[in-house]
C-alpha positions as CSV (number, residue, x, y, z in Angstrom):
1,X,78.7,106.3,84.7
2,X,75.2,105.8,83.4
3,X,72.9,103.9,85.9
4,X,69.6,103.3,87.1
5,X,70.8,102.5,90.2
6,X,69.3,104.2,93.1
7,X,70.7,106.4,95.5
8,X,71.3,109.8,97.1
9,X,72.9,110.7,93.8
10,X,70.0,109.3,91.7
11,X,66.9,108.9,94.2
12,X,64.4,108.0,92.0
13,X,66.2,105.2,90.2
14,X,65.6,106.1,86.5
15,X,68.5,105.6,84.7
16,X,70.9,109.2,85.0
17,X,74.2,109.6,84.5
18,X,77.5,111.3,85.8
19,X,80.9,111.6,86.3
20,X,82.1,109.4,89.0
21,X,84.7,109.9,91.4
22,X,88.3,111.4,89.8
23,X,91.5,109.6,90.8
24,X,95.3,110.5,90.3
25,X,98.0,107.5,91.2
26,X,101.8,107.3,90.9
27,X,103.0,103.8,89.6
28,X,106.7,102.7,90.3
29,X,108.5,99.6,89.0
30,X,111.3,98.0,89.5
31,X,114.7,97.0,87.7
32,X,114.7,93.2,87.8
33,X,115.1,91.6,91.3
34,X,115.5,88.4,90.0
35,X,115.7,87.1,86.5
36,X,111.9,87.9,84.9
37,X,110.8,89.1,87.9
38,X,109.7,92.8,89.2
39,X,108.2,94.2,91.4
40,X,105.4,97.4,91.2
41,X,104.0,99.6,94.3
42,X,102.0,102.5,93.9
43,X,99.8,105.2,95.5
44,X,95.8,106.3,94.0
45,X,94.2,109.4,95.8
46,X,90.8,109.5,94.8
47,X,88.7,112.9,94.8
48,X,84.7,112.8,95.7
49,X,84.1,114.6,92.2
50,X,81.0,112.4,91.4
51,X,77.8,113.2,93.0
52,X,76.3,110.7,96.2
53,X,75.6,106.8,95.6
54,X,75.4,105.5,93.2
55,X,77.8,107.8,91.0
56,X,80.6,108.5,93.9
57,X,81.5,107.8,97.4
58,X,80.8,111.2,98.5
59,X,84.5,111.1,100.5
60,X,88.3,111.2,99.9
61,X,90.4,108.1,99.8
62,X,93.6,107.1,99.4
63,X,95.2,103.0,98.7
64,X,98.3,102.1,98.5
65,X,99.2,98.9,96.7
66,X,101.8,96.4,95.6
67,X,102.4,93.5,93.7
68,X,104.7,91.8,91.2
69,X,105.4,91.5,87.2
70,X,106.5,87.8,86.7
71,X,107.4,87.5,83.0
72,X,107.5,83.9,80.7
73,X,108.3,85.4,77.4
74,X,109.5,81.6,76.7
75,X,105.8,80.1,77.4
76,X,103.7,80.4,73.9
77,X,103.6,84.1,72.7
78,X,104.6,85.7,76.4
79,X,102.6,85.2,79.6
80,X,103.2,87.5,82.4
81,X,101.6,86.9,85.4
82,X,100.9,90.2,87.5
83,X,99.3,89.6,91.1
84,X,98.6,93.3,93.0
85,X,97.0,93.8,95.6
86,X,95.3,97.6,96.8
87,X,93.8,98.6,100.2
88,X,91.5,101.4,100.4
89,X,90.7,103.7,103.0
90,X,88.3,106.8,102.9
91,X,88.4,109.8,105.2
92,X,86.2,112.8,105.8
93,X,83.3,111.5,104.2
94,X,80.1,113.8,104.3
95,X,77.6,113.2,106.4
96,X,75.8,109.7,106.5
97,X,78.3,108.1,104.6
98,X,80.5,105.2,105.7
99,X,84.2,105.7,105.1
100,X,85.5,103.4,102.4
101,X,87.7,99.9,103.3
102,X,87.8,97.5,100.8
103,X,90.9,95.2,99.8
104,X,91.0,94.2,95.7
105,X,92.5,91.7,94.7
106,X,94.1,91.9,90.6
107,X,94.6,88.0,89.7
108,X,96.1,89.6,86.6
109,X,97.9,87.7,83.6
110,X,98.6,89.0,79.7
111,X,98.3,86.0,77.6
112,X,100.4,87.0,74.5
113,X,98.7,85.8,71.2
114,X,100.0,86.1,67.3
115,X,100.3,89.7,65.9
116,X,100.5,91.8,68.8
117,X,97.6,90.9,70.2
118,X,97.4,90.4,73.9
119,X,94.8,88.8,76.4
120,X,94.7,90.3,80.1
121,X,92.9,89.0,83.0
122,X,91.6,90.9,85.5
123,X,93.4,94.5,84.3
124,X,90.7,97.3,85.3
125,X,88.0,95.0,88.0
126,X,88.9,93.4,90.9
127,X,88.1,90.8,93.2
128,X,86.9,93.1,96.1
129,X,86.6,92.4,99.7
130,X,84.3,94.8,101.7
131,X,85.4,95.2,105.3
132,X,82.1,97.2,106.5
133,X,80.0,94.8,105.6
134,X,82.2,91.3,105.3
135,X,81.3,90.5,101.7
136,X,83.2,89.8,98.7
137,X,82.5,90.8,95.1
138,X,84.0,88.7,92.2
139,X,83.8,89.4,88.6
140,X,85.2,87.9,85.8
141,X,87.4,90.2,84.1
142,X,88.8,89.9,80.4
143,X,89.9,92.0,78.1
144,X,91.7,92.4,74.2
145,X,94.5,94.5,73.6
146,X,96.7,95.0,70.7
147,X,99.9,96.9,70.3
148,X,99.6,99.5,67.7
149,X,103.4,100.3,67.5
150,X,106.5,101.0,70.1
151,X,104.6,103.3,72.2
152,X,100.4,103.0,71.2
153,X,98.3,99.9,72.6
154,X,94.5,100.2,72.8
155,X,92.4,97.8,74.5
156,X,88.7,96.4,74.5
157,X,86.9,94.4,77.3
158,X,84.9,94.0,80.2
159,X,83.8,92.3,83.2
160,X,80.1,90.2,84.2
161,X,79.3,89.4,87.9
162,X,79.3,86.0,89.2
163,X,77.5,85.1,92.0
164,X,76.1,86.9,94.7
165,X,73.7,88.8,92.6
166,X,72.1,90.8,95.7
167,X,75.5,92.8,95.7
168,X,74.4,95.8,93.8
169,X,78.2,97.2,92.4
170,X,77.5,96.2,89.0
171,X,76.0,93.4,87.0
172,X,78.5,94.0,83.9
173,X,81.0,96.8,82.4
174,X,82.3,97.6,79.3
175,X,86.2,98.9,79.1
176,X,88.2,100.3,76.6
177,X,91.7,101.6,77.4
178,X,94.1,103.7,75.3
179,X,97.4,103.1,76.4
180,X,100.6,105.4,75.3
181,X,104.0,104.6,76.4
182,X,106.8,107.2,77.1
């Protein structure tokens, strides 16, 4: 993370940077429930590696989540829509520090286009809800992605803030994902 954000973490507000907050998660899908259709739960623990605001949350967390994978490989090139949904909860935060509840929200949908290309919507940045402080945060998420062969796909996007530009989680980010499939 490289910010000039201010915080306990970066107190003068001169743009720093460090490693946020580390995260391991266990994905599971489904066989098919019903023709084209799946469905995908899974667990993140997150690990206050990152320093104070505004690189980590200076606390543990965990969110579960669930959704479904809702394929149309008739529709164009392949659309899959992929609605999930993730609550998260911290505990034992240090001191001064709120414990973590938000609810995101994925939209998500691959748009498949010609030559292994792919569009996603909404894959890394949610739509957030805050329950601290009653707000919501909605970006607009896109990215690129092509498949590379059977198992390589790498992936090039990013998402801009709309509205509410008080809320101070990011104005815009840059993504790039490397995806290997076993």
């Amino acid at each position: 993370i490289y910010t000039n954000d201010s915080g306990p973490g970066n107190p003068g507000g001169g743009w720093s940077g460090g490693a946020g907050d580390m995260f391991i998660e266990e994905i599971v899908e489904s066989a098919e429930v019903a023709t084209n259709l799946r469905l995908k739960a899974s667990v993140r623990f997150v690990f206050p590696t990152g320093k104070q605001k505004p690189f980590g949350n200076s606390q543990y967390q965990w969110a579960p989540g669930g959704g479904i994978i809702y394929a149309m490989p008739d529709v164009g090139e392949g659309v899959t829509l992929q609605p999930y949904v993730r609550y998260f909860s911290g505990f034992a935060p240090q001191a001064s520090v709120s414990e973590i509840r938000t609810l995101d929200l994925y939209p998500a949908a691959t748009i498949g286009l010609p030559q292994q290309w792919k569009l996603l919507l909404y894959p890394e940045n949610p739509i957030t809800y805050n329950h601290n402080n009653g707000t919501w945060f909605v970006p607009l998420d896109l990215m690129l992605s092509r498949r590379i062969d059977r198992m390589v796909d790498f992936g090039i996007g990013g998402a801009f803030k709309l509205g509410n530009t008080s809320d101070p989680s990011y104005r815009y980010i840059i993504d790039a994902r490397l995806t290997v499939t076993f």
